[in-house]
N, C-alpha and C positions, 0 to 999 in steps of 0.2 A: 842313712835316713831312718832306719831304727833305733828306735828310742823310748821312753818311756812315753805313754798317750796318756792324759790329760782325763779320761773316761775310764773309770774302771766299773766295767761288770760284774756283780756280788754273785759267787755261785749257785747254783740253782738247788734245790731240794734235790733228794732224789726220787718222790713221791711224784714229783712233776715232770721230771724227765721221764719215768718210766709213763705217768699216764699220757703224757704227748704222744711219745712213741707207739704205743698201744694204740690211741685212737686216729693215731697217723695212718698206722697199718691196714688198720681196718678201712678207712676210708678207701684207703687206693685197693681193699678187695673188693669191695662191694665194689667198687667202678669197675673192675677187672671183671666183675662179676655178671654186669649190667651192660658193658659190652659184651662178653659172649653170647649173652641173653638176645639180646635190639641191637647189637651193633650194626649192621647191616641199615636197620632204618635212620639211626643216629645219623649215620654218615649220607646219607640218600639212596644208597643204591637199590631199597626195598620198600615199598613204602607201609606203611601199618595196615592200612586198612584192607590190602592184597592179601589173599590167604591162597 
């Protein structure tokens, strides 16, 4: 069943691979980041306004 597909994909720069990856990265720290932070209320188990 392989074979030659009908769509070809032009390769990508690498200016744009690497800035994907970079601000892919960053995205998933800063949320890694903002759950350590609030996770707890994220999820329900604290609520914000409780100190």
């Amino acid at each position: 069943m392989a074979g030659k597909h009908p769509i070809q994909i032009p390769p990508v720069r690498p200016l744009y691979r690497f800035a994907a990856t970079g601000l892919g990265a960053s995205m998933w720290f800063f949320l890694m980041y903002r759950a350590k932070q609030d996770g707890a209320a994220l999820l329900g188990l604290k609520h914000p306004w409780d100190h």
